[in-house]
N, C-alpha and C positions, 0 to 999 in steps of 0.2 A: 887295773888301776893305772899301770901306764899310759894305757888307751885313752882314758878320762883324762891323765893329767894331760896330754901329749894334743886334745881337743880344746882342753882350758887355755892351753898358749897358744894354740892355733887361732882360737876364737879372740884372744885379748889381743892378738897381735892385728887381727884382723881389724878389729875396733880404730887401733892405732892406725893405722896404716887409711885407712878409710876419714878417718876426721883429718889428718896432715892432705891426703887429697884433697879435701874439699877446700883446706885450708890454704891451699897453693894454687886451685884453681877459681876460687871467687876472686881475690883482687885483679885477675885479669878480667873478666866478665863486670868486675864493679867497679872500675876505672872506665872501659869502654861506656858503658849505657850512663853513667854520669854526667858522662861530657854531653852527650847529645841531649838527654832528658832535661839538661840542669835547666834552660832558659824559664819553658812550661812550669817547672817549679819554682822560679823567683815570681812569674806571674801569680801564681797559687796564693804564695805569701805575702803578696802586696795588696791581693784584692782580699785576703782574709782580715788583714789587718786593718786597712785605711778605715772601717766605720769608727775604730778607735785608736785612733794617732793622736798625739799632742795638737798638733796641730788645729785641729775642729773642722770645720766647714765640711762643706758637701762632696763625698767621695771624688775623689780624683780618675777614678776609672770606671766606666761604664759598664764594664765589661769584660771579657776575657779579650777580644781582639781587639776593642779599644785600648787595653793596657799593650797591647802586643805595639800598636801603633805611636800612643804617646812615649813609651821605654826608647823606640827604635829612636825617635826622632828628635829628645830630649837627651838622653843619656849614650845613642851607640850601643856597640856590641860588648863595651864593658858594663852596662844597665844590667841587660839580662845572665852578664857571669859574676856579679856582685858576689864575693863569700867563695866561690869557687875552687878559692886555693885551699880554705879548710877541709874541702871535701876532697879533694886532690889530696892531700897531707895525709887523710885521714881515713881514705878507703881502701888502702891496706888492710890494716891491722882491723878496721870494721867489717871489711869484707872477709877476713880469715876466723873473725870470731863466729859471724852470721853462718858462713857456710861447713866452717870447721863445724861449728855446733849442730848443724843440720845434717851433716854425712855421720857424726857420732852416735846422735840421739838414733839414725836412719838405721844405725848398727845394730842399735840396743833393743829396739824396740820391735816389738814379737809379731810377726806377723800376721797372726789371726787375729788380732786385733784392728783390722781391716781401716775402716776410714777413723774410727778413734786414734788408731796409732798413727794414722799421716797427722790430725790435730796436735797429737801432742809432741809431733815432733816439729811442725812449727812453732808450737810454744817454747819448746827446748832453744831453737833457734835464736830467737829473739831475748830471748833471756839472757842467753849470754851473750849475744851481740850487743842488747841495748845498752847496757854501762859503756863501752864503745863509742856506738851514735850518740848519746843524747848531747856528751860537750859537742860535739861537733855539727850536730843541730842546730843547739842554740848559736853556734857564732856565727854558723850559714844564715841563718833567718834572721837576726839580726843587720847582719851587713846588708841581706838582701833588701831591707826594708826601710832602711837608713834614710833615705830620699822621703818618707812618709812621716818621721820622727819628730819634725820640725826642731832641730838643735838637742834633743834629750841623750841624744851620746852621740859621738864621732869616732870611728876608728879606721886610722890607717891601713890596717890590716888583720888578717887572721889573727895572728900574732898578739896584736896591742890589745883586739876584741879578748884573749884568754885571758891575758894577764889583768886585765881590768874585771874581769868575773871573780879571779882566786884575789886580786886586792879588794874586791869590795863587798863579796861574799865566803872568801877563805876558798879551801880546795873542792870543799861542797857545793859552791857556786856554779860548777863546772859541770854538775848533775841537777841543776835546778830540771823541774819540771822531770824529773826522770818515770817516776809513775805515770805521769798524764802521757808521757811519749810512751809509754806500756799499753797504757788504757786505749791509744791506736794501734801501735803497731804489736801487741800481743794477738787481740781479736784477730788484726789483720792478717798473723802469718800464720795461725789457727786455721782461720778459712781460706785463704789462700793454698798452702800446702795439699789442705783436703780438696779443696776445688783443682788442683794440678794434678795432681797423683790420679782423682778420680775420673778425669776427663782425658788423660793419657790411659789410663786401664781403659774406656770407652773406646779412645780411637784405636788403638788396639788391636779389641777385641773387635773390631767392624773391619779387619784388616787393613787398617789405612798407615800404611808404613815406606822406609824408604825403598822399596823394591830390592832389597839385598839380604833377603833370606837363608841364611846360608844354612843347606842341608835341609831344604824346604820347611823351615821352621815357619809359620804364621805368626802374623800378629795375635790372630785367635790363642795360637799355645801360648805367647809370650802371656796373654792375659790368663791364661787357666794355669800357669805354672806359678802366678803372683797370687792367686785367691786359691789356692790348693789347698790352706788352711793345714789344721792339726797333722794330716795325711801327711802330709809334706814335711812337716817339723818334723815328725817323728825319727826323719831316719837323717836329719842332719841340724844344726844350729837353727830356733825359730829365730833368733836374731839376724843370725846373717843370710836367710833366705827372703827376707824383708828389704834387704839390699842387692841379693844375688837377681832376682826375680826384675825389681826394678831397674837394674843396670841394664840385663836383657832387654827388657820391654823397652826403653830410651834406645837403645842401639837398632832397635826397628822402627824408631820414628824418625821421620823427615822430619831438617831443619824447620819446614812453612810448618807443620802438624805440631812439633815442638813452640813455636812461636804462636799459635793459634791458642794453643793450653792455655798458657802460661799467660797471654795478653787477657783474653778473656776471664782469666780467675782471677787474675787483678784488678780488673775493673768491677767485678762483680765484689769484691773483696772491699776493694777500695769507695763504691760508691755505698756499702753498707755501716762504713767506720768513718766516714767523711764527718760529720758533727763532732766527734771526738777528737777530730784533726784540727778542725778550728778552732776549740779551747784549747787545744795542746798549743797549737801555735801564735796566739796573741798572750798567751799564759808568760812563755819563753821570752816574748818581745816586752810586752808590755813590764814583766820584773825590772825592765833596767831604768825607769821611772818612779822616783820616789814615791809620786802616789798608790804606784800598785805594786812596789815591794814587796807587802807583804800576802796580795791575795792569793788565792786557794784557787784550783779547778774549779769547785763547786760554784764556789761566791760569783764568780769569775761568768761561768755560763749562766746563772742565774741574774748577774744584771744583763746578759747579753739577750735571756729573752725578755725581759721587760724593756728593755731600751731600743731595741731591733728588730724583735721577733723572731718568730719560728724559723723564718726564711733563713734568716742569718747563718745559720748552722750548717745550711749547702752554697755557701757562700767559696764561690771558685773551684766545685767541683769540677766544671769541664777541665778546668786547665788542670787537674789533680788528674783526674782520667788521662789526658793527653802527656800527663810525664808518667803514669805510673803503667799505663798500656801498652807503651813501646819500649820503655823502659826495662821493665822485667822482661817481656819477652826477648832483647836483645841482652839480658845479662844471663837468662836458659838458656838461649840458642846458640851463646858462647862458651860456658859452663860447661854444658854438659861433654861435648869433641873436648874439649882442653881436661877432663877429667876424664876421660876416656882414653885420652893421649897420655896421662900416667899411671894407666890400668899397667903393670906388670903383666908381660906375655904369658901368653899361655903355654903351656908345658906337653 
């Protein structure tokens, strides 16, 4: 009985110990990849928006490089950091929910449940992270977009953009759109997670690692110690072999192999959720306009294919791809050494 209880605290301290890691090591990883990523992301939100701005007339940008061209040469280098300081403010505590949630759930969750259990532990992720992002979404894409508005808000800053959300829609103003930014980034971190885990298991197992096997471990055993399945649970925590297994296997991947993962699950992630991202995001913008106060996702993407068509819905995916590509992979391939740097020695 000692034994069991003496496992139960072992295992819950474990838990603990593993969500405050993640939770100390994403706002480092999500402050870096912000700054670089953000510009590609104001592009994203401008060219999703502009077919329906106040304004009217005929889109203002051509294209993704086209906006890249008119932003530089109209607006400067403060065009493309519009809204910035919200995500500066705010990726902290967004980034300690997101990854706090992701090394918790990574604890919890049993390892023979194989690519099911990477899904649901990006779901986990984003779940608790999303109450987090979503104000801090809408006042990014807002600001970002501001130039497209023609006069329907103005705000000086992060700051004035909050307080004008909770004055003119109370404190739940600050979660407008909070589903719709589910209805992306749930899917997205669903498949993302599964597509990263599984294509690190892959490289892996083909031994493609940082050359620092120590004690002639392979990348091969790193992978056959992570799908060991029941076998393996049996004679220790299925939880925390879910995480023991994977820490392994990441400590034998090279940064470029880590950044390889991770770019490519996000694009493939991202260019599958991309149509949900453009009603998420003229949803968020468009609210602060009387007329569209009170629409719905639904209503919302249903005038958007009768008045624009099908097309509309991949509307600024490259520049989606080109922040969410290097992006993620520059927030794994910082992530992961900085949480490794608070692994507790070994004994």
């Amino acid at each position: 009985m000692k034994d069991e209880n003496a496992q139960e605290a072992s295992t819950s301290g474990s838990n603990i110990y593993y969500s405050l890691r993640g939770a100390l090591a994403g706002p480092v990883a999500g402050v870096c990849s912000r700054f670089i990523t953000y510009p590609p992301d104001t592009i994203k939100a401008r060219l999703q928006i502009q077919g329906a701005s106040p304004g009217g007339g005929p889109a203002r940008y051509s294209g993704t490089w086209n906006a890249v061209a008119q932003i530089a040469r109209q607006e400067g280098l403060h065009g493309f950091y519009r809204g910035f300081g919200a995500v500066a403010l705010g990726s902290v505590p967004a980034n300690m929910a997101y990854f706090g949630g992701y090394e918790s759930a990574k604890s919890l969750v049993p390892a023979e449940w194989g690519m099911a259990g990477d899904m649901a532990v990006g779901a986990a992720a984003q779940l608790v992270a999303g109450v987090v992002f979503t104000p801090i979404d809408i006042i990014k894409e807002r600001l970002q977009v501001a130039p497209l508005m023609a006069g329907a808000y103005s705000y000086s800053g992060p700051l004035q953009a909050a307080q004008e959300l909770v004055r003119a829609n109370g404190p739940l103003g600050l979660l407008k759109g909070y589903w719709a930014t589910n209805a992306v980034w749930l899917p997205w971190n669903i498949l993302f997670i599964a597509f990263y885990e599984a294509s690190k298991r892959a490289a892996a197992g083909s031994g493609t690692s940082s050359g620092n096997n120590s004690g002639g471990r392979t990348g091969s055993a790193v992978a056959g110690e992570a799908e060991a399945g029941p076998e393996a649970a049996s004679s220790s925590s299925t939880s925390s072999s879910r995480t023991s297994s994977s820490q392994a296997r990441d400590e034998e991947l090279s940064p470029v192999v880590l950044a390889l993962c991770s770019a490519g699950s996000a694009s493939l992630a991202g260019l599958l959720t991309h149509p949900a991202d453009v009603v998420k995001t003229r949803l968020q913008v468009l609210s602060a306009c009387e007329a569209h106060a009170r629409v719905t996702a639904w209503s919302l993407a249903k005038q958007m294919w009768a008045k624009e068509g099908a097309r509309v819905f991949m509307t600024g995916v490259g520049a989606r791809i080109l922040q969410l590509a290097p992006g993620t992979a520059l927030s794994w391939v910082i992530y992961e050494p900085v949480k490794r740097f608070l692994s507790p020695p070994e004994r």
